[in-house]
C-alpha positions in Angstrom: 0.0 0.0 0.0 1.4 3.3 -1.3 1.4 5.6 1.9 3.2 8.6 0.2 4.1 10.0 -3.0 7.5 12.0 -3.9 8.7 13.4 -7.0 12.5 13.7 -8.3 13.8 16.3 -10.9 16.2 15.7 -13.0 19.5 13.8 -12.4 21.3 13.8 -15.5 23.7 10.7 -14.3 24.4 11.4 -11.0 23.7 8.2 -9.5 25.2 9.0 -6.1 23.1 12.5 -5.9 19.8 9.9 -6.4 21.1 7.4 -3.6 21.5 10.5 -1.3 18.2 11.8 -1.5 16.2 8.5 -1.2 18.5 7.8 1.9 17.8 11.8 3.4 14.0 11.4 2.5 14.1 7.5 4.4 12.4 6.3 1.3 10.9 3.2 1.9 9.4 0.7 -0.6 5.7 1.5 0.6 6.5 5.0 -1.3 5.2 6.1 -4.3 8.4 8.0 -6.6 7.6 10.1 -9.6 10.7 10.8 -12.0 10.7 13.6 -13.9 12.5 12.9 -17.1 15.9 13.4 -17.9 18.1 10.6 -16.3 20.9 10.8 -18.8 23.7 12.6 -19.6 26.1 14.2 -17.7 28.2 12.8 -15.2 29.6 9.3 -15.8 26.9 7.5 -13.8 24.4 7.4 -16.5 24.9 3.7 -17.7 25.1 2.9 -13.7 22.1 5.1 -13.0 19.7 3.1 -15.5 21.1 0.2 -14.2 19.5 1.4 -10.8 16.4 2.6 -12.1 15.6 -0.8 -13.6 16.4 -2.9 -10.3 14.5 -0.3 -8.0 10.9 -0.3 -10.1 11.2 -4.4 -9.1 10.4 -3.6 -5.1 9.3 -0.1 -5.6 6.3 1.5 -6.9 8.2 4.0 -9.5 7.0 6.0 -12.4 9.4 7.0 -14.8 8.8 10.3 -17.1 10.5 11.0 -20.5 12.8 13.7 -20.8 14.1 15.1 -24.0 17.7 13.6 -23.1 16.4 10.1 -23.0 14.1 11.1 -26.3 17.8 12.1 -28.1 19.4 8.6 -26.3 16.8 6.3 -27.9 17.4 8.2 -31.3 20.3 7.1 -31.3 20.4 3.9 -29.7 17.5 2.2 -32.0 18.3 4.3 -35.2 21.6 5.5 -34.7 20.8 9.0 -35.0 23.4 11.4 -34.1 22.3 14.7 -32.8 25.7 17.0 -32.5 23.4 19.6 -30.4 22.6 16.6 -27.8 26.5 15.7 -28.1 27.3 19.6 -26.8 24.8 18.9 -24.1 25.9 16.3 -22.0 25.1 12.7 -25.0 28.9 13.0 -25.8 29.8 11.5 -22.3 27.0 8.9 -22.6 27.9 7.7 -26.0 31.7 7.7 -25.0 30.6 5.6 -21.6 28.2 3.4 -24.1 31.5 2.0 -25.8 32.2 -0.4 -23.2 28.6 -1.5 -22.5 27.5 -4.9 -23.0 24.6 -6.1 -25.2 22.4 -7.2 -22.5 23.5 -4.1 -20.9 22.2 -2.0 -24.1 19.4 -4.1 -25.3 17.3 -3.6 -21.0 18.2 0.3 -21.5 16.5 0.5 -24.8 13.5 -2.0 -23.4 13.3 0.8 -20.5 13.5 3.9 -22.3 10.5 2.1 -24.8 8.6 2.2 -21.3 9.0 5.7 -20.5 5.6 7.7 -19.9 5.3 11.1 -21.5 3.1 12.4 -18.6 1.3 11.4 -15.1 -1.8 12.6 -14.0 -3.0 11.3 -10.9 -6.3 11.1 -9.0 -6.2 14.5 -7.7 -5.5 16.3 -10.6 -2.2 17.3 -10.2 -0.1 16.6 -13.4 3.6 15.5 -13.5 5.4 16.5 -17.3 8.9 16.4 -18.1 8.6 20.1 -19.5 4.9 21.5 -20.4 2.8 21.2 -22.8 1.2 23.9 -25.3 -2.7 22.7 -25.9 -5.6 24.4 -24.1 -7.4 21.7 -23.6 -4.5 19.8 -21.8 -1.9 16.9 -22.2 -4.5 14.6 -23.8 -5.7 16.6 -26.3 -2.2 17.5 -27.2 -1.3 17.0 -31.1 2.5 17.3 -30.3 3.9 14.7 -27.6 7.4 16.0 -27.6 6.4 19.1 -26.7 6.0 17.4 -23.3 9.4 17.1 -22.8 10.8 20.2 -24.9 8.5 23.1 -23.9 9.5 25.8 -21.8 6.7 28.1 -22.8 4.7 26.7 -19.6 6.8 27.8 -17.1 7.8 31.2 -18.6 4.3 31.7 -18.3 3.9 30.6 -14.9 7.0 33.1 -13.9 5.7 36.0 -15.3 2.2 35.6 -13.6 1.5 38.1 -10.5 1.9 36.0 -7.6 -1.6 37.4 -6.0 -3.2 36.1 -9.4 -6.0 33.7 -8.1 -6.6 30.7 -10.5 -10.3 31.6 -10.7 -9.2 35.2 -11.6 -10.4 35.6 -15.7 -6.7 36.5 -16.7 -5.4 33.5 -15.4 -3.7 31.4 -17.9 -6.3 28.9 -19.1 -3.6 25.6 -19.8 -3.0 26.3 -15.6 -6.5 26.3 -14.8 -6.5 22.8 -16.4 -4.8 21.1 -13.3 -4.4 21.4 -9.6 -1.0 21.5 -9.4 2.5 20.7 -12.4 5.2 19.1 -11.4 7.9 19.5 -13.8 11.5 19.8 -14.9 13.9 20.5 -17.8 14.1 24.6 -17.2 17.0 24.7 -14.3 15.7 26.8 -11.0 19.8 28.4 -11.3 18.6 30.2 -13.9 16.4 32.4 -11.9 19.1 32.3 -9.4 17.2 29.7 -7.0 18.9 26.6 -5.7 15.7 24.7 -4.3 12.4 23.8 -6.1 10.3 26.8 -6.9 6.6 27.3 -7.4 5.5 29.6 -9.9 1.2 29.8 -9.9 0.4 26.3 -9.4 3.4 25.1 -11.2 6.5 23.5 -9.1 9.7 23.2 -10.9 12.0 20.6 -9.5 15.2 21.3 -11.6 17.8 22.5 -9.1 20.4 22.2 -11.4 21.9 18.9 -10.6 23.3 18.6 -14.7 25.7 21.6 -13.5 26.7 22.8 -10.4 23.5 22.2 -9.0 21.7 19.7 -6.4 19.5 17.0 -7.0 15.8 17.4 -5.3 13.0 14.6 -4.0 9.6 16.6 -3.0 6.9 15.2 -0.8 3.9 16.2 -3.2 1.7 16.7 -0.5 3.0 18.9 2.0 5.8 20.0 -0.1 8.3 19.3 2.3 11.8 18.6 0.3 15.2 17.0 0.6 19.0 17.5 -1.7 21.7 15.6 -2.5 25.2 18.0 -1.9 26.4 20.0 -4.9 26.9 17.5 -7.7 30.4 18.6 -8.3 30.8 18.0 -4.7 30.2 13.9 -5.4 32.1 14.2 -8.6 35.1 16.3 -7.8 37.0 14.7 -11.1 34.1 15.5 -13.8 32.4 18.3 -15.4 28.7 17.2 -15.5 27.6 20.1 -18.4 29.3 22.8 -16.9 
């Protein structure tokens, strides 16, 4: 029985950044986790991280997101598509770290990035995206799926709102009206110069930045109550991440 549910922004490889927040949160396998997309690329725990990710949904109660890295990985894994913009951002390290993976190694990666849901909506309405998503009407009415992990446009729009906006006020942004609460990722809080998750209207962003010289954040979705791994340069003093 699932007694509570947290949600994880992105970790971009750093395997040891994950293991720190489920220990600091006391995880336990009667809780429910949300990933938010964006597993891959970075520091040089990616191969070891999906490795992790695969054992853990076997006792735990996990839902995994797609991110736009892991939309470039399977590209490339399936159909050998290069993508030199994904290179610049973090794939080069994966594909160099890919040249000493096994088969069976490569072939459960694949079988678990196939698997990969582009959104969660749970019973109360509150929606979990990798990025946004552009249609009016919502995420299932929307007529281009990797917008959900590519758009930005969402949270640019939940910034610029006036934080004493009330959602039933007629200005408010109708896609934001559509939910009770977005949980999402992919935009970096650093860049609004923020190093824990912010809310922005009813939109939380959990992207602390853990791809550069940020941490790496697990939220309790219910009373918003958060943990973070250190610095990720802090558990990989001998890498670069994306910086």
């Amino acid at each position: 029985m699932t007694s509570k549910t947290f949600v994880i922004g992105d970790i971009h490889g750093g395997l040891k950044a994950l293991k720190q927040v489920l220990q600091r949160a006391e995880i336990t396998p009667n809780h429910r986790l949300i990933f938010l997309g964006d597993y891959v690329d970075g520091w040089n725990d990616t191969l070891n991280l999906l490795d992790f990710l695969i054992e853990l949904k076997q006792t735990q109660d996990c839902i995994f997101l797609m991110g736009n890295h892991e939309e470039m990985l399977l590209k490339w894994l399936t159909q050998g598509e290069d993508n030199e913009l994904w290179r610049f951002h973090g794939g080069q390290s994966t594909v160099d770290l890919y040249q000493t993976a096994k088969p069976a190694q490569k072939a459960a990666h694949i079988a678990f990035l196939k698997e990969l849901k582009p959104y969660h909506l749970d019973q109360e309405n509150r929606l979990f995206v990798h990025a946004g998503f552009t249609n009016f009407k919502g995420v299932t009415a929307e007529y281009f799926t990797p917008l959900f992990w590519w758009d930005r446009t969402l949270w640019e729009m939940a910034l610029a709102l006036d934080p004493n906006l009330s959602m039933d006020a007629l200005t408010y942004p109708t896609r934001l009206k559509l939910y009770k609460e977005i949980f999402i990722g992919h935009t970096p809080v650093t860049r609004i110069d923020s190093s824990i998750p912010v809310k922005a209207g009813n939109v939380w962003n959990l992207d602390t930045g853990a791809a550069f010289k940020g941490k790496l954040s697990l939220m309790d979705v219910d009373s918003k109550t958060f943990w973070q791994s250190d610095n990720l340069p802090i558990l990989y003093p001998n890498e670069k991440g994306r910086n």
